[in-house]
Legacy VTK file of the C-alpha trace (Angstrom):
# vtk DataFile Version 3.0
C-alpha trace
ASCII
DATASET POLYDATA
POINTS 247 float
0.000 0.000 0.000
1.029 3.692 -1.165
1.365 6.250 1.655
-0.156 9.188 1.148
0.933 12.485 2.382
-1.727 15.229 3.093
-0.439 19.117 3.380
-2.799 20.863 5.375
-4.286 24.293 5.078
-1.485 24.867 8.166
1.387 23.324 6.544
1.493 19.972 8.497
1.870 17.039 6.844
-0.008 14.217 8.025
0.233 10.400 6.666
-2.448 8.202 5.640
-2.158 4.369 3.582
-3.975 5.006 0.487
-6.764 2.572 -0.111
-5.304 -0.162 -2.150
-6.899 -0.728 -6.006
-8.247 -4.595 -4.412
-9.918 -2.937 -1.057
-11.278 -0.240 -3.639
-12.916 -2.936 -5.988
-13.837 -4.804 -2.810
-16.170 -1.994 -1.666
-17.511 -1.338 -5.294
-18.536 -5.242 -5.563
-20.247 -4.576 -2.168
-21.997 -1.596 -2.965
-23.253 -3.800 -6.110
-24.656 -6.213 -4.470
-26.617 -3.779 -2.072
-28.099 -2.392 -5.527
-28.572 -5.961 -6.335
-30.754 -6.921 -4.058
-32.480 -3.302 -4.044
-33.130 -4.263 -7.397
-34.573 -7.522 -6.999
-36.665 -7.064 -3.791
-38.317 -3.692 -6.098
-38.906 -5.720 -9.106
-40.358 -8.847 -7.782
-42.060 -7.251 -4.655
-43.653 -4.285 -6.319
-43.815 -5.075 -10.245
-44.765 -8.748 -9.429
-46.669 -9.382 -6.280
-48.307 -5.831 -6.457
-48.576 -6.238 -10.131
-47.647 -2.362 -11.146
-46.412 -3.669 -14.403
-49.556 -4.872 -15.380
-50.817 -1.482 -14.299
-48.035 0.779 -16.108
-48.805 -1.256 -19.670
-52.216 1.221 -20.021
-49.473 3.875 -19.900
-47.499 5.639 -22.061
-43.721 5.036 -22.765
-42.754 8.293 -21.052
-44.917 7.803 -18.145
-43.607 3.946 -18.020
-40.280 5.386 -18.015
-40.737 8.048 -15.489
-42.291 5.461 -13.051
-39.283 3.020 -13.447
-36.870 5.845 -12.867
-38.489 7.322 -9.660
-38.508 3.109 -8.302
-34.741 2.925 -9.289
-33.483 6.531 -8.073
-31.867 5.022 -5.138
-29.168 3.214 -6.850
-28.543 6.231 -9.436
-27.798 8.336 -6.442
-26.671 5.270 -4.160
-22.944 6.664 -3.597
-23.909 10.063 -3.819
-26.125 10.189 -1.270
-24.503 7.280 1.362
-20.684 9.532 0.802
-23.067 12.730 1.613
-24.273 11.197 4.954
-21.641 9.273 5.546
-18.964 11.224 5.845
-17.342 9.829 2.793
-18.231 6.424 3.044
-20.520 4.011 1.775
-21.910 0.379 2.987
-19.000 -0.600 1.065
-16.756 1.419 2.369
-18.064 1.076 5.583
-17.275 -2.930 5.514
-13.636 -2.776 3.788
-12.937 0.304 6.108
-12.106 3.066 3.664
-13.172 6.566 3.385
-13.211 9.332 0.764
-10.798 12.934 2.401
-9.726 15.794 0.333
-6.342 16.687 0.073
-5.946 19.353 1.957
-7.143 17.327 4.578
-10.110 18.295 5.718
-14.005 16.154 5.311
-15.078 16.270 1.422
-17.838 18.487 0.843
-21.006 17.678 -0.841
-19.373 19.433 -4.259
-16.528 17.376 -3.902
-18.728 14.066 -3.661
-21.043 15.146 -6.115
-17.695 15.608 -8.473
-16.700 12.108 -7.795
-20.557 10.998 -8.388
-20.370 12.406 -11.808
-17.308 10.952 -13.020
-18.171 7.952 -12.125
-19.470 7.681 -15.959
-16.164 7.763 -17.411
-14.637 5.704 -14.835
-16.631 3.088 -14.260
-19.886 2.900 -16.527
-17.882 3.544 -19.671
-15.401 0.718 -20.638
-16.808 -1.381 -17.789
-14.768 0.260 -14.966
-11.703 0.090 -16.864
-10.343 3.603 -17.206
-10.920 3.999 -13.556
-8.996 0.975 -13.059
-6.128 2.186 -14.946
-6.564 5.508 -13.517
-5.771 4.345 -10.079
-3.278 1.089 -11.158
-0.796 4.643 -12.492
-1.676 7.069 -9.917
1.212 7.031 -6.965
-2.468 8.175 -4.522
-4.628 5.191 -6.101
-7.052 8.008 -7.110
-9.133 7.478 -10.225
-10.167 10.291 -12.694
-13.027 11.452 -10.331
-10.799 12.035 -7.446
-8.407 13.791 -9.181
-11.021 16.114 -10.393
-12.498 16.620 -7.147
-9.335 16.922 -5.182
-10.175 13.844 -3.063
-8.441 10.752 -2.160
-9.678 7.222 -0.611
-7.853 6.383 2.617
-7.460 2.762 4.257
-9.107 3.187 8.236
-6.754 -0.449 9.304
-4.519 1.694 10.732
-2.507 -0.218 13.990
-3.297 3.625 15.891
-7.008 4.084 15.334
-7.902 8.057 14.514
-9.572 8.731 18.241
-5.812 7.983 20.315
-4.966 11.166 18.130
-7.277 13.276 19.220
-8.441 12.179 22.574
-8.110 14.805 25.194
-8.117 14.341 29.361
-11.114 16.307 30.645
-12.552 15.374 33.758
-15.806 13.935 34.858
-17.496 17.307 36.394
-16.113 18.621 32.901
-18.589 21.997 31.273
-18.292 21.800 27.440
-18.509 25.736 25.956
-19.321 25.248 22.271
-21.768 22.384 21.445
-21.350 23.541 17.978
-17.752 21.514 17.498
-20.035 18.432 16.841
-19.843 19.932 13.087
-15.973 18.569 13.329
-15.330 15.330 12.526
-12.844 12.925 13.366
-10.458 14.114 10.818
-10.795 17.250 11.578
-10.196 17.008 15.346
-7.123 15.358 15.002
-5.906 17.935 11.855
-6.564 20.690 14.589
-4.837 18.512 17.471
-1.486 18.342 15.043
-1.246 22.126 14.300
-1.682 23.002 17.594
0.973 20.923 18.836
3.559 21.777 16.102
2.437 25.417 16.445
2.629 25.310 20.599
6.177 23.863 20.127
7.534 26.812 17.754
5.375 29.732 19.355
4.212 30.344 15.554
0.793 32.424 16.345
0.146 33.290 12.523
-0.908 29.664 12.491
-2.271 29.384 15.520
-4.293 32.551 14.214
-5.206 30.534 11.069
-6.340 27.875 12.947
-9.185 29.992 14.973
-10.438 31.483 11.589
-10.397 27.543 10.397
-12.496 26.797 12.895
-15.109 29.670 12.870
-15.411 28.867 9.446
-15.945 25.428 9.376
-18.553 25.210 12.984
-19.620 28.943 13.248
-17.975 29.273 16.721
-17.018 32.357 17.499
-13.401 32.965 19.560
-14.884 34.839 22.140
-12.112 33.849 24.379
-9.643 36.169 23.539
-6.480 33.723 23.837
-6.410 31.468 20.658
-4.841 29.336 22.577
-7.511 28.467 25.140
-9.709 28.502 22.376
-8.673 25.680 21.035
-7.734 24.043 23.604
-11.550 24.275 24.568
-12.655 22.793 21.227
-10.998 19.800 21.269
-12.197 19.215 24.621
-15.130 19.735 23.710
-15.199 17.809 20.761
-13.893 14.884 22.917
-16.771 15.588 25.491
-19.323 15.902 23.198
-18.087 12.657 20.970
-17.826 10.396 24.211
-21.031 11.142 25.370
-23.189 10.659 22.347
LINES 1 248
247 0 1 2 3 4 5 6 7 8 9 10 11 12 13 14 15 16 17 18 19 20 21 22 23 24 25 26 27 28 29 30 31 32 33 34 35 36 37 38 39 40 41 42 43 44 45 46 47 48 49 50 51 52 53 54 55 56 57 58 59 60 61 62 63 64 65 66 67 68 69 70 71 72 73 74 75 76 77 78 79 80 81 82 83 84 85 86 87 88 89 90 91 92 93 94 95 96 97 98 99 100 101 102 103 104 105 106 107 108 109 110 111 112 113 114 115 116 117 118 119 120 121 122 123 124 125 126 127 128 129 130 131 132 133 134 135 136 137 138 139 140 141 142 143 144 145 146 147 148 149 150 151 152 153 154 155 156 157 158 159 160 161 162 163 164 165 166 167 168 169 170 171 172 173 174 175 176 177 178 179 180 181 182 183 184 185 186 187 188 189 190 191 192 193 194 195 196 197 198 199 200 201 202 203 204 205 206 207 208 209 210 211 212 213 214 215 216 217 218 219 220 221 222 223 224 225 226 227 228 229 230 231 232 233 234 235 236 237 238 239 240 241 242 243 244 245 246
């Protein structure tokens, strides 16, 4: 497996083991069969034992096909929608333990999986999945053309250290959280702001420590109304920790 090196928006680099191309097919052939069996259970449970085929014959073709497509929406939009909610995973994912990040580090946004979503009909519907294939067989990040376009990357999750011993934070059991708005962050990004704190701490740079506050506002809509940055963000990962613990 390729490593894959992430440059924040803060200039710390963080490594990740990019998805290999078999745990990548692995996920797609398990996303399949979900559609399979959508498939199936729609066609013979509806169209058969409810008989709305014999019912859409009196129709016309245009209204046939606009009933077929509103049954059969859900696996157009299948990864679309599960990345979306999922935080950049699907069932698939979910199962093989891989996940869709950008590159800069930070959770994909719906753009970003809606970019991927769309080239998914070069990559995989045209050529039967075989210029995605290539796409990631060449590419030193295993991306395929949709991730490139979209800035994104698929990450393995088997990491030996899992993601929450890097951003777990002691706070006590009579502990107050501040901002309940930090359950916006994910994982990622907990452990992105953990990192640049740290490095930042360690080399008094406040410019990034500075950055990091507007990073944050931006992203949950907290406002730093602290005064010290860093007691600000020292508060938000506690927080986040608080808040993730006890849901």
């Amino acid at each position: 497996m390729s490593q894959l090196s992430i440059n924040t928006t803060q200039n710390v680099v963080i490594n990740f083991t990019a998805a290999s191309v078999g745990e990548r097919i692995g996920a797609y052939m398990l996303d399949f069969l979900v559609k399979a069996a959508y498939f199936i259970i729609v066609y013979y449970v509806f169209f058969s034992f409810f008989e709305i085929d014999r019912w859409l014959y009196q129709l016309d073709n245009w209204s046939q096909m606009a009933v077929y497509m509103v049954f059969f929406l859900p696996i157009a939009f299948y990864s679309l929608v599960q990345e979306s909610l999922l935080e950049g995973q699907t069932l698939g994912k979910k199962l093989v333990k891989i996940k869709v990040v950008k590159i800069d580090g930070y959770q994909a946004s719906f753009g970003d999986y809606l970019i991927r979503w769309l080239f998914r009909l070069i990559d995989i519907s045209l050529g039967s999945g075989i210029i995605g294939l290539i796409a990631m067989v060449v590419n030193s990040k295993t991306q395929r053309l949709g991730d490139m376009s979209a800035g994104t990357a698929v990450i393995t999750l088997k990491n030996k250290v899992t993601i929450n011993s890097t951003i777990l934070e002691e706070i006590g059991q009579e502990y107050q959280p501040k901002y309940p708005l930090v359950i916006k962050l994910s994982d990622n990004d907990a452990r992105i702001i953990k990192e640049t704190f740290h490095n930042a701490m360690k080399s008094n740079d406040y410019v990034i420590l500075n950055k990091l506050t507007t990073k944050i506002e931006q992203v949950t809509g907290i406002k730093n109304d602290m005064g010290s940055t860093k007691e600000f963000i020292q508060t938000v990962l506690k927080d986040y920790n608080y808040y993730t613990q006890n849901m």
